[in-house]
PDBQT receptor file of N, H, CA, C and O in Angstrom, charges set to zero:
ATOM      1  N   UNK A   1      84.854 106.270 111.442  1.00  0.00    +0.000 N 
ATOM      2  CA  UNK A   1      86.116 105.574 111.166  1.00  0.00    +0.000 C 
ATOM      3  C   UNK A   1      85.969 104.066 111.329  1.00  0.00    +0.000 C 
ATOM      4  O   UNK A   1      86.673 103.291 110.682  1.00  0.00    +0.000 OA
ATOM      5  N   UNK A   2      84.969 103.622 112.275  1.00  0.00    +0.000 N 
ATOM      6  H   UNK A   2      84.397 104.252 112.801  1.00  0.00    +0.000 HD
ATOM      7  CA  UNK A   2      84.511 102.476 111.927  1.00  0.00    +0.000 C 
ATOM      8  C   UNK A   2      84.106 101.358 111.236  1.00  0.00    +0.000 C 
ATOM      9  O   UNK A   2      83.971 100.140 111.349  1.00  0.00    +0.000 OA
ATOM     10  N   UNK A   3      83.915 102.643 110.171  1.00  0.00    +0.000 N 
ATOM     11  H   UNK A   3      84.025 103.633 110.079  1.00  0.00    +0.000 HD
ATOM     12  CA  UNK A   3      83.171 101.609 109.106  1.00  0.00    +0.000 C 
ATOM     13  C   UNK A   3      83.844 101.526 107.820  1.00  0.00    +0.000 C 
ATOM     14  O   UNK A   3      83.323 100.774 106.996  1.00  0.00    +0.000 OA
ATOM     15  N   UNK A   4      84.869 102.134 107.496  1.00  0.00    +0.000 N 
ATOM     16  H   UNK A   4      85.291 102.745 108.165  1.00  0.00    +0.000 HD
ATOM     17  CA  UNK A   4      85.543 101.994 106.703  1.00  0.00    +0.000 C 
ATOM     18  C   UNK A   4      86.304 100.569 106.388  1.00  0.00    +0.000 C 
ATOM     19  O   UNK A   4      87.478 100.553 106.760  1.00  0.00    +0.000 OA
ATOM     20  N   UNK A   5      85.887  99.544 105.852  1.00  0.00    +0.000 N 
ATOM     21  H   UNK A   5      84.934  99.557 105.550  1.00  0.00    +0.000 HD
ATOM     22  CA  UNK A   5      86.544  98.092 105.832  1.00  0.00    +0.000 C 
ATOM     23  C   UNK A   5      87.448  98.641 104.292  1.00  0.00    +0.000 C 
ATOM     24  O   UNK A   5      88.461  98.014 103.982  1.00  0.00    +0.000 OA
ATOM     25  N   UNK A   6      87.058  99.623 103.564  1.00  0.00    +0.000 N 
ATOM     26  H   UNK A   6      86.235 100.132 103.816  1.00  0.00    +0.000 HD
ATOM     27  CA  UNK A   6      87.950  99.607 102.141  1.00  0.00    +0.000 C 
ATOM     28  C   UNK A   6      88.063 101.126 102.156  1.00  0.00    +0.000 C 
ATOM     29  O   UNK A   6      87.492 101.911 102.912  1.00  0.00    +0.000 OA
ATOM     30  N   UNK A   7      88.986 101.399 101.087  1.00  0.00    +0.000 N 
ATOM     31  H   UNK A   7      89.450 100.761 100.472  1.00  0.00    +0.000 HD
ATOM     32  CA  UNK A   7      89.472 103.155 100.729  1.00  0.00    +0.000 C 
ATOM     33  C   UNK A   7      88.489 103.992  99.856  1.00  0.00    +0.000 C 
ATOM     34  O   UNK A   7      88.303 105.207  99.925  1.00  0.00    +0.000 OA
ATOM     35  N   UNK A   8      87.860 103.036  98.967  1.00  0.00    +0.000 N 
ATOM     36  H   UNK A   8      88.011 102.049  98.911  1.00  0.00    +0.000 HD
ATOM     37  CA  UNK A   8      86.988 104.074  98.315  1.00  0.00    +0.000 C 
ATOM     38  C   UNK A   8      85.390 103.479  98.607  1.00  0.00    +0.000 C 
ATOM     39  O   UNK A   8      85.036 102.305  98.723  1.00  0.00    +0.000 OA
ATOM     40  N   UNK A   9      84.720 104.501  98.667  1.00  0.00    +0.000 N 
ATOM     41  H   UNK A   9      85.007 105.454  98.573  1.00  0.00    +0.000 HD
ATOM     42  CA  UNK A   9      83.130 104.632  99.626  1.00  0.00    +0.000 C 
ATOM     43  C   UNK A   9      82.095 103.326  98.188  1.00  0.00    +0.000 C 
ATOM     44  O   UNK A   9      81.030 102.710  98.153  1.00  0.00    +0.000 OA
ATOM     45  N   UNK A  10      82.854 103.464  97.616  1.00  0.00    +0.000 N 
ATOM     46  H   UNK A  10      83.719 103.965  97.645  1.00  0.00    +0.000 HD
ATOM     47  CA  UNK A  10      82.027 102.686  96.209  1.00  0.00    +0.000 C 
ATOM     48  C   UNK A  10      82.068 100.931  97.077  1.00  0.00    +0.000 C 
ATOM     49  O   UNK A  10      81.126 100.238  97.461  1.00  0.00    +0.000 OA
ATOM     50  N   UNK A  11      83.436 100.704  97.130  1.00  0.00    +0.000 N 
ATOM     51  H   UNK A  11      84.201 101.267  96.817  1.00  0.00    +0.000 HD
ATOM     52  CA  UNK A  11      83.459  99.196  97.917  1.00  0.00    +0.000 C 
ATOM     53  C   UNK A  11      82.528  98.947  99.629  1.00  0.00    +0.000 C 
ATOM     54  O   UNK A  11      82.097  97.928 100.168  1.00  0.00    +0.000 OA
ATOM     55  N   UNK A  12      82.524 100.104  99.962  1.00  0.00    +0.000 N 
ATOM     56  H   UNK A  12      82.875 100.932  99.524  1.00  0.00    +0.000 HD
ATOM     57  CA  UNK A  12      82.097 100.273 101.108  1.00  0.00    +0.000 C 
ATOM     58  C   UNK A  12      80.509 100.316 100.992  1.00  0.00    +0.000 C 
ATOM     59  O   UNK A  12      79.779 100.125 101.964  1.00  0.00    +0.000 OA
ATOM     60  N   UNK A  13      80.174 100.511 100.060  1.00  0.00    +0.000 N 
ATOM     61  H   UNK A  13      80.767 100.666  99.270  1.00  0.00    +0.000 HD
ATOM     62  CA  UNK A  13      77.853 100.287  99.571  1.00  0.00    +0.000 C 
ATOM     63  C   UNK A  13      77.853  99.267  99.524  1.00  0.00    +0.000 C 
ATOM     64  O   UNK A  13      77.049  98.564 100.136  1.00  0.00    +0.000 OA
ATOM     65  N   UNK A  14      79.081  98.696  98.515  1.00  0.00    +0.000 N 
ATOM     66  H   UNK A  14      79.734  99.267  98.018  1.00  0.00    +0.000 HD
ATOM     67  CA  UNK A  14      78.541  97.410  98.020  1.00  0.00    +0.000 C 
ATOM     68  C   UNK A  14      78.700  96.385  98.891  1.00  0.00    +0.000 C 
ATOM     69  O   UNK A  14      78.001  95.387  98.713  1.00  0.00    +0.000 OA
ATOM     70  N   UNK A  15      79.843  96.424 100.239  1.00  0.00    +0.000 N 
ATOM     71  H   UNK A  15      80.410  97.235 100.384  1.00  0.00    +0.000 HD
ATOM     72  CA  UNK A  15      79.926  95.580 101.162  1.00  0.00    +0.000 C 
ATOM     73  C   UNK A  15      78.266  95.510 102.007  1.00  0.00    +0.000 C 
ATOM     74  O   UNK A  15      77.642  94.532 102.417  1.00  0.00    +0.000 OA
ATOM     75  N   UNK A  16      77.998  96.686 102.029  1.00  0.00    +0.000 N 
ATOM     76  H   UNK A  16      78.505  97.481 101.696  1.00  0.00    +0.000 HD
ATOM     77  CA  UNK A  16      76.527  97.049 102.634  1.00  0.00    +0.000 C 
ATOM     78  C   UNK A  16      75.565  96.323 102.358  1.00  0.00    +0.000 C 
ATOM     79  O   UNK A  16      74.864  95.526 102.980  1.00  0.00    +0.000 OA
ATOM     80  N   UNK A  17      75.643  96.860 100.912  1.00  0.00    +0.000 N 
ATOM     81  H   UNK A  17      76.213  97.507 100.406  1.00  0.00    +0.000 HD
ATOM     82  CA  UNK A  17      74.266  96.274 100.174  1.00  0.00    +0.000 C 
ATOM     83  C   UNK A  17      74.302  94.320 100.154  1.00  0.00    +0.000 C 
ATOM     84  O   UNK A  17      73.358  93.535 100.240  1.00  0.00    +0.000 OA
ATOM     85  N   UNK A  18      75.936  94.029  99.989  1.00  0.00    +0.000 N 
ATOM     86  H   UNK A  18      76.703  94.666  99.919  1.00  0.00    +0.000 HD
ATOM     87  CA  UNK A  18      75.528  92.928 100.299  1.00  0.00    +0.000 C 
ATOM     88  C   UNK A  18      75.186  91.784 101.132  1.00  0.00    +0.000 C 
ATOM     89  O   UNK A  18      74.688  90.711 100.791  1.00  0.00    +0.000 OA
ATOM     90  N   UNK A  19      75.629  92.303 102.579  1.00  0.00    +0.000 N 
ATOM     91  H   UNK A  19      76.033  93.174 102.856  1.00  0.00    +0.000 HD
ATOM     92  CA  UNK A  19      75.063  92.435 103.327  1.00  0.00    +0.000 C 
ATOM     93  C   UNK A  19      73.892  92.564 103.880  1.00  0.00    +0.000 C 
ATOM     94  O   UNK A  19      73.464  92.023 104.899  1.00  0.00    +0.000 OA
ATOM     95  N   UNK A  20      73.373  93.320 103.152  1.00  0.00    +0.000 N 
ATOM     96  H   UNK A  20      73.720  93.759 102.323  1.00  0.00    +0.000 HD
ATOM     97  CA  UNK A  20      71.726  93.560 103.835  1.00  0.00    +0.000 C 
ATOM     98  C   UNK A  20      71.132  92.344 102.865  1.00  0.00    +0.000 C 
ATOM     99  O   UNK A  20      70.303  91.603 103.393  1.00  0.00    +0.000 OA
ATOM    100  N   UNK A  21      71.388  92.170 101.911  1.00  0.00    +0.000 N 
ATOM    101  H   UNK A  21      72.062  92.771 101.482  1.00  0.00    +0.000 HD
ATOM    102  CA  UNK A  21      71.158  91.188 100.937  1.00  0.00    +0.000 C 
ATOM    103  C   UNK A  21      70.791  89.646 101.074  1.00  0.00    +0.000 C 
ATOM    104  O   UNK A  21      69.966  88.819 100.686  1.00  0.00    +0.000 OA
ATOM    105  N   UNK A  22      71.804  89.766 101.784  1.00  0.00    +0.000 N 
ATOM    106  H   UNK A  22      72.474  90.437 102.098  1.00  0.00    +0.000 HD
ATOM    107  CA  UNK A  22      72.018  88.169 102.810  1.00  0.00    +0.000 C 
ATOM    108  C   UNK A  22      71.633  87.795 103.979  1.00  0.00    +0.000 C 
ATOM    109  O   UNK A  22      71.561  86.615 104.323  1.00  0.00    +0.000 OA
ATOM    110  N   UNK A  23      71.196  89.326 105.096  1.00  0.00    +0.000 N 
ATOM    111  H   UNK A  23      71.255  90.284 104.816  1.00  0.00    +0.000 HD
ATOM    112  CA  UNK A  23      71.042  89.014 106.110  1.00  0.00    +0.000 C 
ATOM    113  C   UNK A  23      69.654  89.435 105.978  1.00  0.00    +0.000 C 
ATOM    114  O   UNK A  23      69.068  88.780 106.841  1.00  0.00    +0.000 OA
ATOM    115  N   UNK A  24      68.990  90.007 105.506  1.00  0.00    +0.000 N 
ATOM    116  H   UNK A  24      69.466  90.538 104.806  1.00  0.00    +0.000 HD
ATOM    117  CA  UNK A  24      67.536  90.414 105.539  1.00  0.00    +0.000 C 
ATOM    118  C   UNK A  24      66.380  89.085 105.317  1.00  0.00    +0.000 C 
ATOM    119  O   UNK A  24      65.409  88.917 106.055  1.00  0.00    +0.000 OA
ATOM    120  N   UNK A  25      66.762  88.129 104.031  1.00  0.00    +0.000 N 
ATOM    121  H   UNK A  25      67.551  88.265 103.432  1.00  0.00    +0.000 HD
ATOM    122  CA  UNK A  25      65.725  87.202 103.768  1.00  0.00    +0.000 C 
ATOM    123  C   UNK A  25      66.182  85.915 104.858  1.00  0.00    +0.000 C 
ATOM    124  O   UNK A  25      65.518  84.878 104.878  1.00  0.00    +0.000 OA
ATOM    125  N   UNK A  26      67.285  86.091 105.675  1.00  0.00    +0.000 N 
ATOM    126  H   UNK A  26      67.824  86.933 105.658  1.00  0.00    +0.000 HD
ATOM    127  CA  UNK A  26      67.773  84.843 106.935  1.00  0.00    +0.000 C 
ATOM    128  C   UNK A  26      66.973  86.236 107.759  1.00  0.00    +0.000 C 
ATOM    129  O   UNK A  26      65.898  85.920 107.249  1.00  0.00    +0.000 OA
ATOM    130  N   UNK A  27      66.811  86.784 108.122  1.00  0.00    +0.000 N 
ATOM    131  H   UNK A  27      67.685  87.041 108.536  1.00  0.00    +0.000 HD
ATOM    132  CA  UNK A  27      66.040  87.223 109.195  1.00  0.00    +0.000 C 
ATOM    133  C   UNK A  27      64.141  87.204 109.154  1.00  0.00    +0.000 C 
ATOM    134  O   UNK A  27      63.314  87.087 110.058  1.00  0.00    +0.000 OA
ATOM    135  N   UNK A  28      64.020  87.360 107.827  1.00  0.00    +0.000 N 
ATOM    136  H   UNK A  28      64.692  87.456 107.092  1.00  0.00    +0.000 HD
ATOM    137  CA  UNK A  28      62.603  87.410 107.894  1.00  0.00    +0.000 C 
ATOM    138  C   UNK A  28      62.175  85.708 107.895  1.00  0.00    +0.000 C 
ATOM    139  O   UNK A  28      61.324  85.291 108.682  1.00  0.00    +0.000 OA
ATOM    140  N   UNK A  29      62.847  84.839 106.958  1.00  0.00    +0.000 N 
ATOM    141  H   UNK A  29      63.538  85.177 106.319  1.00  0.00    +0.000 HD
ATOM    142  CA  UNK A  29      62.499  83.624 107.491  1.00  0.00    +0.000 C 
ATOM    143  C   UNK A  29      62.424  82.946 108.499  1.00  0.00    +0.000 C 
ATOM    144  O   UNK A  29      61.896  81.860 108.737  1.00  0.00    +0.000 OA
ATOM    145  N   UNK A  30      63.368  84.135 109.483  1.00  0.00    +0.000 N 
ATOM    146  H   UNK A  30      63.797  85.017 109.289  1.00  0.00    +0.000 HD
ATOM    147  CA  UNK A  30      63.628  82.736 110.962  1.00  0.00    +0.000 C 
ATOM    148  C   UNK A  30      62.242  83.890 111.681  1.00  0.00    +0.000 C 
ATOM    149  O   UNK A  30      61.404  83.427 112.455  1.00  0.00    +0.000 OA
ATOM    150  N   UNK A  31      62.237  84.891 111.393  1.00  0.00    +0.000 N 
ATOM    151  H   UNK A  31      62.917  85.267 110.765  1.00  0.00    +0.000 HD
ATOM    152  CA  UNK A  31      60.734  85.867 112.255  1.00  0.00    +0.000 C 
ATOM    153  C   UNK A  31      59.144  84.828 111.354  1.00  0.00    +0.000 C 
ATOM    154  O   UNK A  31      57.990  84.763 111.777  1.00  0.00    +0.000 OA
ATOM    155  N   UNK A  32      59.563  84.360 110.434  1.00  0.00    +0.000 N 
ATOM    156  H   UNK A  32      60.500  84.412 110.090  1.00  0.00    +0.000 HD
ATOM    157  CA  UNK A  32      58.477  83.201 109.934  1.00  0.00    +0.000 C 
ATOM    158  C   UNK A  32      57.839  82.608 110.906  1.00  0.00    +0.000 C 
ATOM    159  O   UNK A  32      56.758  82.685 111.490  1.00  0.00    +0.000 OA
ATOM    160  N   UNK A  33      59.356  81.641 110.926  1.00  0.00    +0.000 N 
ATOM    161  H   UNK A  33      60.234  81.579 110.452  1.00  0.00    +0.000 HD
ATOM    162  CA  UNK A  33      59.405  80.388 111.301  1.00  0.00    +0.000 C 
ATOM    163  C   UNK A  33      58.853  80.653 113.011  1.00  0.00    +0.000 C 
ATOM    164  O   UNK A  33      58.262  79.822 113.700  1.00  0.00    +0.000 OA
ATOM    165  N   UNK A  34      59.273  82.136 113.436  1.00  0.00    +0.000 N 
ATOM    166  H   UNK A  34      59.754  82.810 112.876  1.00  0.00    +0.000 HD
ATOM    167  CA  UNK A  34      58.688  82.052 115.080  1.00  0.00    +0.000 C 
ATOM    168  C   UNK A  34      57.459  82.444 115.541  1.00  0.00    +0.000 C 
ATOM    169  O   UNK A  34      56.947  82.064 116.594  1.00  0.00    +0.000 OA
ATOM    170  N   UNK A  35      56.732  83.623 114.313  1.00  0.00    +0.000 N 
ATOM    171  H   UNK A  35      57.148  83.932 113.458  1.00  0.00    +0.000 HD
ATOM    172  CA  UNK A  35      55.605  83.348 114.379  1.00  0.00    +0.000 C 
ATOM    173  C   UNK A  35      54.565  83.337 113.313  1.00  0.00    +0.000 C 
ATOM    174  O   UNK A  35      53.787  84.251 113.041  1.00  0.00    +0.000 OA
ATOM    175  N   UNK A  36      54.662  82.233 112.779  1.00  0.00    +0.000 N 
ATOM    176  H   UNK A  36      55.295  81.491 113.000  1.00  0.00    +0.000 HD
ATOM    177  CA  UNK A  36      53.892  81.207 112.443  1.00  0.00    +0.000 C 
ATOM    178  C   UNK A  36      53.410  80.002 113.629  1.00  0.00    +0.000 C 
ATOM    179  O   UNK A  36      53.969  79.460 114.583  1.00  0.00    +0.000 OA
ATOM    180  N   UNK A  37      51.973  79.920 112.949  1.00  0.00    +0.000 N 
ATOM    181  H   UNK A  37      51.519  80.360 112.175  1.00  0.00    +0.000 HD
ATOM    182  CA  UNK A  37      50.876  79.373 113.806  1.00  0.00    +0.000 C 
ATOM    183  C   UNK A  37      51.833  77.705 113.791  1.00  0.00    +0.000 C 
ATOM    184  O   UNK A  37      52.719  77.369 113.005  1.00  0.00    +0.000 OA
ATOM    185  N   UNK A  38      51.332  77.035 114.787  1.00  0.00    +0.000 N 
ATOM    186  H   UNK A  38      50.613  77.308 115.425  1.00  0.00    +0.000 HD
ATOM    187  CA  UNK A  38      52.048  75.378 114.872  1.00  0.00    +0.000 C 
ATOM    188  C   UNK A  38      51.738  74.916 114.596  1.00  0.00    +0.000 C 
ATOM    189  O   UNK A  38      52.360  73.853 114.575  1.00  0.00    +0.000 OA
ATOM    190  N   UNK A  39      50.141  74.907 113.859  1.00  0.00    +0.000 N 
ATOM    191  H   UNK A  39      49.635  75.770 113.876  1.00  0.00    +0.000 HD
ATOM    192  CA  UNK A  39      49.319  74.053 113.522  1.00  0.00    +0.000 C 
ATOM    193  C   UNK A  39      49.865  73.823 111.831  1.00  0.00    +0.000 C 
ATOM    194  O   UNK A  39      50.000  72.731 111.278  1.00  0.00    +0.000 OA
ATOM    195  N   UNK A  40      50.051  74.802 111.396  1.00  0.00    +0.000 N 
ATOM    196  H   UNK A  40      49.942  75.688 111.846  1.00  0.00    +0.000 HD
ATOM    197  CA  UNK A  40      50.087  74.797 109.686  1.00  0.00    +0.000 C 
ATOM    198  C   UNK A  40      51.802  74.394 109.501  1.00  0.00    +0.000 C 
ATOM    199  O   UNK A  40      52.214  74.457 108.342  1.00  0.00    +0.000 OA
ATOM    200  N   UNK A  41      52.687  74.037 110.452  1.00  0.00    +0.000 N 
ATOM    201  H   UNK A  41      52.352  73.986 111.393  1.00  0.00    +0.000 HD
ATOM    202  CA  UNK A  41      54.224  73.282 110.174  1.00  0.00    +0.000 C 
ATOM    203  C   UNK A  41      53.709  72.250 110.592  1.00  0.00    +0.000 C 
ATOM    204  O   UNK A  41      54.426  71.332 110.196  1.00  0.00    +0.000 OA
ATOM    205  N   UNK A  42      52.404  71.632 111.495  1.00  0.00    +0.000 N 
ATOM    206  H   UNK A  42      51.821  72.378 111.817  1.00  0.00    +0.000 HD
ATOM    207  CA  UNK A  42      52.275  70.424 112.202  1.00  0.00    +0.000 C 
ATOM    208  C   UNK A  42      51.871  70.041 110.740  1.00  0.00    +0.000 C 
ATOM    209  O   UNK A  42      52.648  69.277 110.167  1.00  0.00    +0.000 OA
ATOM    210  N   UNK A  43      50.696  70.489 110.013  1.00  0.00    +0.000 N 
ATOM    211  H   UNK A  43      50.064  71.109 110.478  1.00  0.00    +0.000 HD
ATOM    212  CA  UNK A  43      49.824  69.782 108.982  1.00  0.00    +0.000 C 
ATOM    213  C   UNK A  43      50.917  69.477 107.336  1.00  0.00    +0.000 C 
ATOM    214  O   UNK A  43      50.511  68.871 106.345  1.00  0.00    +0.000 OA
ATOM    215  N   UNK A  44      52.218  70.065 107.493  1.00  0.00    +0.000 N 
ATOM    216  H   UNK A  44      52.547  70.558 108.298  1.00  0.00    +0.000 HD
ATOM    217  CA  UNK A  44      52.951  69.869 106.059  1.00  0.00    +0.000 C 
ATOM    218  C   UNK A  44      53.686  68.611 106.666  1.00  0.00    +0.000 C 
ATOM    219  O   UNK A  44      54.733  68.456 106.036  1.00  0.00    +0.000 OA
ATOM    220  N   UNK A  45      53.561  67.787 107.511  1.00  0.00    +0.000 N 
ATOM    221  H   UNK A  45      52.711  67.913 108.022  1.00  0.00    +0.000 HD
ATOM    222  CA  UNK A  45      54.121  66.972 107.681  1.00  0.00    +0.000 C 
ATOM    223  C   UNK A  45      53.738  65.585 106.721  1.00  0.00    +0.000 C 
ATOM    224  O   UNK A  45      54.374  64.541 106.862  1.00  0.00    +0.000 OA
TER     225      UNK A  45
């Protein structure tokens, strides 16, 4: 019952999907950004 934000299950994927959409490539960039070596952000300077 939680998860119901709309009435029919069709609005309720697509809230999902977009979601995962948005939060997946902001998560793998910031797991980048933490490990990645320091040397190779020191040298694009």
């Amino acid at each position: 019952e939680w998860f119901t934000f709309y009435e029919t299950p069709q609005l309720n994927l697509l809230t999902v999907f977009f979601g995962v959409f948005f939060l997946v490539p902001g998560i793998i960039s910031a797991l980048k950004n933490v490990f990645s070596p320091r040397h190779y952000s020191n040298n694009s300077k």
